[in-house]
C-alpha positions in Angstrom: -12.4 59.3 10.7 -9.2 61.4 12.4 -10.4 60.7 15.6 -10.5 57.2 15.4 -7.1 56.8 13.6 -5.6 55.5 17.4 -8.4 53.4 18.3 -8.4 51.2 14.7 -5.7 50.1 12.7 -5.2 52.1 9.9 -5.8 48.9 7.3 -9.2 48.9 8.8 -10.0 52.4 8.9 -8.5 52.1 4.9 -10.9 49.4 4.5 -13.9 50.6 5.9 -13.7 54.5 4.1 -13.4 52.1 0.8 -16.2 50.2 1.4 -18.6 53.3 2.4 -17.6 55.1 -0.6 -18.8 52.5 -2.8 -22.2 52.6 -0.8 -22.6 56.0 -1.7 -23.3 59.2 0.8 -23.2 58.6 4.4 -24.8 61.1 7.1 -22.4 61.9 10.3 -24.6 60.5 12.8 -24.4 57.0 11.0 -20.9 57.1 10.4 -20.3 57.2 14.1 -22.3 54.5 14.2 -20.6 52.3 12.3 -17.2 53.6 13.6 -17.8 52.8 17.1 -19.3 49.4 16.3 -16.1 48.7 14.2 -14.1 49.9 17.5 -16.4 47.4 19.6 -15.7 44.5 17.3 -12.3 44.9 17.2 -11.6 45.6 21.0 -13.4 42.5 21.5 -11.7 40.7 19.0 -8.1 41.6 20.3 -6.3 39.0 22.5 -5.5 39.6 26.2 -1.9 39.9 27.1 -1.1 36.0 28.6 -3.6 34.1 26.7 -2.8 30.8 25.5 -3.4 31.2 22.0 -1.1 28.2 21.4 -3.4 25.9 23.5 -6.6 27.4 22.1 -6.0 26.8 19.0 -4.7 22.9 19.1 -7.8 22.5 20.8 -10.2 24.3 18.1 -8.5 23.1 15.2 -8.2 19.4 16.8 -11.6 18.6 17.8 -13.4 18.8 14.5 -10.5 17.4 13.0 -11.6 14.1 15.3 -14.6 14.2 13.5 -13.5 14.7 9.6 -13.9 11.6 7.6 -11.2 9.5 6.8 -11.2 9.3 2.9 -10.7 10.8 -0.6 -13.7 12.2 -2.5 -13.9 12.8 -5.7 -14.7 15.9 -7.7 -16.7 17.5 -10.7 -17.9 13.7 -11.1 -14.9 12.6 -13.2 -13.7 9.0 -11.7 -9.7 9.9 -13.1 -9.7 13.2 -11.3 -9.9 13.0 -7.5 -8.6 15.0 -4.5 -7.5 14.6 -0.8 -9.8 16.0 1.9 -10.8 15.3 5.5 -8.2 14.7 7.5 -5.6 12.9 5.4 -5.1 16.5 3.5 -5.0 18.4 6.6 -2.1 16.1 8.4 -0.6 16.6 4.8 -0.3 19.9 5.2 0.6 20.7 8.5 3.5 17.8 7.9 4.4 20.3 5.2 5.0 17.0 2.8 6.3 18.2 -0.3 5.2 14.6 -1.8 1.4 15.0 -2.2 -1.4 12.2 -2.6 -2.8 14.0 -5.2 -1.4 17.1 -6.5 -4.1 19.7 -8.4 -4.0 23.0 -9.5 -6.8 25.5 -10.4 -6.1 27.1 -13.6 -7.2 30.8 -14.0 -7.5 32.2 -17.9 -7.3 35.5 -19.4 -10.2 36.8 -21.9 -11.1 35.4 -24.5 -10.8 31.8 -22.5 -12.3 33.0 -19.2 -15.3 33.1 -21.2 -15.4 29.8 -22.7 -13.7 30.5 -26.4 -11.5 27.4 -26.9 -11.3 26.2 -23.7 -11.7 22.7 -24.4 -8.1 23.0 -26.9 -6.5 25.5 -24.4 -7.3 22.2 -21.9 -6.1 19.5 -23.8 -2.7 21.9 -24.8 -2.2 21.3 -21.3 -2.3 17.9 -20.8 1.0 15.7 -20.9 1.9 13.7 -23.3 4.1 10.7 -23.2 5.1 8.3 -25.4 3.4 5.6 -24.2 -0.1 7.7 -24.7 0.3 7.9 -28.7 1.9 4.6 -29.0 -0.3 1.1 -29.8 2.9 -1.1 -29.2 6.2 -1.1 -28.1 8.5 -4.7 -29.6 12.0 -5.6 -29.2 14.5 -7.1 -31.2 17.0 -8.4 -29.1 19.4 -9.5 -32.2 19.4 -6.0 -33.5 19.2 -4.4 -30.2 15.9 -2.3 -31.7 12.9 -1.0 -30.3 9.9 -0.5 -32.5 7.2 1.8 -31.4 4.3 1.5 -33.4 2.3 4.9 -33.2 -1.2 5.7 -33.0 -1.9 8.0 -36.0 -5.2 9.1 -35.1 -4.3 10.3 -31.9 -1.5 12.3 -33.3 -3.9 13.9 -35.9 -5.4 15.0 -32.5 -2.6 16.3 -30.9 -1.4 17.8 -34.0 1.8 16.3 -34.1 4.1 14.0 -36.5 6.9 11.2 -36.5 9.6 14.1 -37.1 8.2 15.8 -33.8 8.5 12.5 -31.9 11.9 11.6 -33.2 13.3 15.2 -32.0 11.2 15.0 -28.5 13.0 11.5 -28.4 16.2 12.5 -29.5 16.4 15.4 -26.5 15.7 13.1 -23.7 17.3 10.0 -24.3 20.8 9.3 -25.6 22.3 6.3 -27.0 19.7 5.7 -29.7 19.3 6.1 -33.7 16.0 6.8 -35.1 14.6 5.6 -38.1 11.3 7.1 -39.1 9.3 4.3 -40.9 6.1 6.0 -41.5 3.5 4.1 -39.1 6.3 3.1 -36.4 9.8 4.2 -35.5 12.2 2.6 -35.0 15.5 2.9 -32.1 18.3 1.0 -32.6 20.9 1.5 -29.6 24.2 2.8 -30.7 26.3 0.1 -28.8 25.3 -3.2 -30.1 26.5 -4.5 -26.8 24.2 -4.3 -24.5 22.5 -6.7 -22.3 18.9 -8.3 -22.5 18.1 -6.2 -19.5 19.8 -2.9 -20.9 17.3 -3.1 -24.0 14.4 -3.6 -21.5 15.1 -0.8 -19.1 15.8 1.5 -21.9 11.9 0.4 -23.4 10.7 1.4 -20.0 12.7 4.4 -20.1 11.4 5.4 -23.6 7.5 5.2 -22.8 8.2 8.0 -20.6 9.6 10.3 -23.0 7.5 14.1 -22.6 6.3 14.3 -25.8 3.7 17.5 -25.6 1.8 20.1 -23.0 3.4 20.8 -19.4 4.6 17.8 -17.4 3.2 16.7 -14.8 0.2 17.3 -15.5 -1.8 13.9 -15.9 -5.4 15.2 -16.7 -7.4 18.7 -17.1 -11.2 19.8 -16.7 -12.6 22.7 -17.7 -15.3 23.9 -15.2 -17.4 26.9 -15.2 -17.7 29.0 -11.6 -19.6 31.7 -11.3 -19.4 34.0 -14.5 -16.4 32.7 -15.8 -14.2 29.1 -16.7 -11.6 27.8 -14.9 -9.6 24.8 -16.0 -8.9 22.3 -12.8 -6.3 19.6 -13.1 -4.6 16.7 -11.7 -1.3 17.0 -11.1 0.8 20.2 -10.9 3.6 22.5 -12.3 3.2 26.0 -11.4 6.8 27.3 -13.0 6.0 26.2 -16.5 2.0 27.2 -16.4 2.3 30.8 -15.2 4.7 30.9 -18.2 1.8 30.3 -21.0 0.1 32.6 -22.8 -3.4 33.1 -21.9 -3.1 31.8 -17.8 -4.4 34.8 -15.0 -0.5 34.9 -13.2 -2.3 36.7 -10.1 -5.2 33.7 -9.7 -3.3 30.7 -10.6 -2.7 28.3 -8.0 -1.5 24.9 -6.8 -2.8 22.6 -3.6 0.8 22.1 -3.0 2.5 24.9 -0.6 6.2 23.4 -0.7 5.8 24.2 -4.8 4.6 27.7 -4.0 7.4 28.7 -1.9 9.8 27.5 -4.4 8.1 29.6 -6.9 6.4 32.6 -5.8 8.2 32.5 -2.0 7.3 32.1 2.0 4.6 34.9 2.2 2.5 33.1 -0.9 3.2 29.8 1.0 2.2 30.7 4.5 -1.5 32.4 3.0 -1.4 29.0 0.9 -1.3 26.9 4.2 -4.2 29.3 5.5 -6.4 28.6 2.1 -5.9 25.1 2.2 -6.5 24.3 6.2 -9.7 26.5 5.8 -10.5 25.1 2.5 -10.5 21.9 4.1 -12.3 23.1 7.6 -15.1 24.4 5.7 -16.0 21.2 3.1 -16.5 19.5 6.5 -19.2 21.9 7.8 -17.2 22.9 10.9 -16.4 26.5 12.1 -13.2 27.7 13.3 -12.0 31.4 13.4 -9.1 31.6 10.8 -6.7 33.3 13.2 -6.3 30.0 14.4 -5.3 28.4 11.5 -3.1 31.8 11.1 -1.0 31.2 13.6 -0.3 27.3 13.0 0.7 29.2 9.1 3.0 31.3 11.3 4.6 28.7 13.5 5.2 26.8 10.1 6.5 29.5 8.1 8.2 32.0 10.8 11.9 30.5 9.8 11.4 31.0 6.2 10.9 27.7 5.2 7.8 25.4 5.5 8.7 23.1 8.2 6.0 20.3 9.5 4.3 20.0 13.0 6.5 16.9 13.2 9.8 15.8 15.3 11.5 17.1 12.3 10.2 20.5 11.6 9.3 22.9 14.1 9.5 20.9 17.0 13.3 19.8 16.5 14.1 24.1 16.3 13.0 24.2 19.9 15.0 26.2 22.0 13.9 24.3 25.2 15.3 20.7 25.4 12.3 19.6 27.7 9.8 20.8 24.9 11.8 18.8 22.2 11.5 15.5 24.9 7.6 16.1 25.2 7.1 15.5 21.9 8.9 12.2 20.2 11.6 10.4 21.4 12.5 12.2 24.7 15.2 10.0 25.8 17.5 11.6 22.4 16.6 14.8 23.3 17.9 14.4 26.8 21.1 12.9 26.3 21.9 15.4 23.6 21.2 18.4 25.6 23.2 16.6 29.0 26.6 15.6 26.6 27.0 19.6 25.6 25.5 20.9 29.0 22.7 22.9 27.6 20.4 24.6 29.7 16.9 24.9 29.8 15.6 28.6 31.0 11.9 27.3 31.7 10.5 29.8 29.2 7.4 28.3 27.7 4.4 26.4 29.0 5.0 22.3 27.7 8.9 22.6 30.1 7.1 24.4 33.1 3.9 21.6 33.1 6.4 19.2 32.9 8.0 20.3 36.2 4.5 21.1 38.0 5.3 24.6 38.2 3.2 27.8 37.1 3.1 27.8 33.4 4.1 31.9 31.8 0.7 32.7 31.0 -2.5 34.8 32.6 -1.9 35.4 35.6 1.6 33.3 35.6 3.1 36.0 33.4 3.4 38.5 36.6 4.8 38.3 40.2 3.2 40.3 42.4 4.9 42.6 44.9 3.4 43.5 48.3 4.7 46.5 50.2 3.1 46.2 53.9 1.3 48.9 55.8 4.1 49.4 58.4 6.8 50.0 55.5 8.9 47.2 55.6 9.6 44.9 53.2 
């Protein structure tokens, strides 16, 4: 393979020596072969010097995305759990929201729960807990300033949790309040006797919330079975506190929600998130479009180190050319900002030059040609 160590890049050539030594013993003459086919690929493969990959690529990722349906499908049949495709998931992410419609993570496990052993418990572990899930009743005494919260036993056999457990989970997150456990209720009476009608109220609201068990934010979980082994797929998300348990696959983990995973795991993981989820997306609708495509919208996203939107906000407001920032959104801003502190627009890119009807930098645009005449003068 020396020979052909300038003609491929080296991941390729890295690649390709793996994937024939799996296959076994390979003759000369069919090496070759296969090596100058790779070369052929690749050479064809390669963008010209000039092409408007920009352009190309609004136009293949924007016509199917004309034609993606316009609503939310649900999954694995469950009515609870559902999750954003077709278009509304891909303007999502390309708006880089960190805000998501509906948030979902796919939960890898480690043996023995990758092959079904307690899944179901490992599942429901997961799940959060609030208050208002293993309560039947919440009453106020407005003379005593108390809350009673009359619990649902059965569920709490379930969850394996008592009133003691639910009086310290209470106690952590909300101040101001005495509890009094009272065997099938408890009871909160506010410290400051006080308070208003519409103090006790807000505080009841404030209560049902309280996190009583499993990771929060996450509102329901399914265990599902792909291929050889299970996975458990949820709604809602919180990738910190799951690649913290026991028993979760760190390397396989992941979240539909790329502003998370640059928080967490940084720009590179976000920008091949972007990729996954665009192409996730792409190919659910039956359409084709070479993922280089979609790489370079990641790029454009990602290339200052944070995600930043297709919108007036994100990359289009870090625009060095003040004409390309008035093509897009409201160009009459964009104008009087650049004229009060005189900044100047060198004519760089393509959106400034079409604007002015002149030869846009690419192709043949990119060079000036020179003639030298016969006789020798310029």
């Amino acid at each position: 393979m020396g020979e052909y160590a300038d003609k491929l890049p080296k991941k390729m050539l890295d690649d390709l020596r793996d994937y024939l030594e799996k296959k076994g013993k390979v003759n000369e003459s069919k090496l070759k072969k296969i090596l100058d086919t790779a070369v052929d690929e690749y050479n064809n493969a390669r963008v010209q010097a000039g092409e408007s990959v920009g352009l190309i690529s609004a136009e293949s990722i924007g016509e199917p995305g004309t034609q993606m349906t316009l609503n939310t499908f649900h999954f694995a049949g469950v009515m609870e759990m559902n999750v954003t495709l077709g278009l509304p998931r891909i303007i999502e992410i390309l708006d880089g929201r960190k805000e998501l419609q509906t948030p979902s993570m796919e939960i890898y496990l480690k043996q023995p729960y990758s092959k079904g052993k307690d899944i179901r418990e490992f599942a429901l572990a997961l799940k959060e807990t609030k208050l208002s899930d293993i309560a039947l009743e919440f009453s106020i005494s407005l003379i005593d300033s108390e809350i009673e919260v009359k619990l649902d036993k059965e569920k709490m056999k379930s969850l394996n949790i008592n009133n003691s457990y639910v009086i310290s989970s209470i106690g952590k997150q909300v101040k101001g309040f005495n509890a009094k456990d009272n065997k099938d209720s408890i009871l909160l009476r506010m410290k400051s006797k006080e308070e208003s009608v519409n103090e006790v109220y807000r505080a009841k609201e404030k209560i049902k919330d309280v996190h009583i068990k499993g990771v929060k934010g996450i509102s329901q979980v399914l265990p599902v079975k792909r291929g050889e082994e299970y996975l458990i797929m949820t709604s809602g998300s919180n990738l910190a506190d799951v690649l913290q348990l026991e028993g979760v696959d760190h390397y396989r983990t992941t979240t539909n929600n790329v502003d998370e995973i640059r928080e967490i795991l940084g720009i590179e993981a976000a920008r091949q998130s972007i990729i996954n989820e665009v192409f996730k997306v792409i190919e659910n609708q039956g359409f084709n479009v070479d993922i280089r495509h979609i790489m370079l919208v990641a790029d454009t996203m990602c290339v200052s180190g944070a995600v930043k939107g297709i919108t007036r906000y994100g990359v289009v407001s870090e625009k060095a050319s003040a004409l390309a920032r008035a093509s897009f959104e409201t160009p009459i801003k964009h104008i009087i900002n650049a004229a009060l502190i005189g900044e100047i627009d060198n004519l760089n890119s393509v959106v400034e030059n079409v604007m002015l009807n002149q030869v846009v930098p690419i192709g043949t645009g990119m060079t000036d040609l020179i003639m030298k005449p016969k006789n020798g003068k310029n």
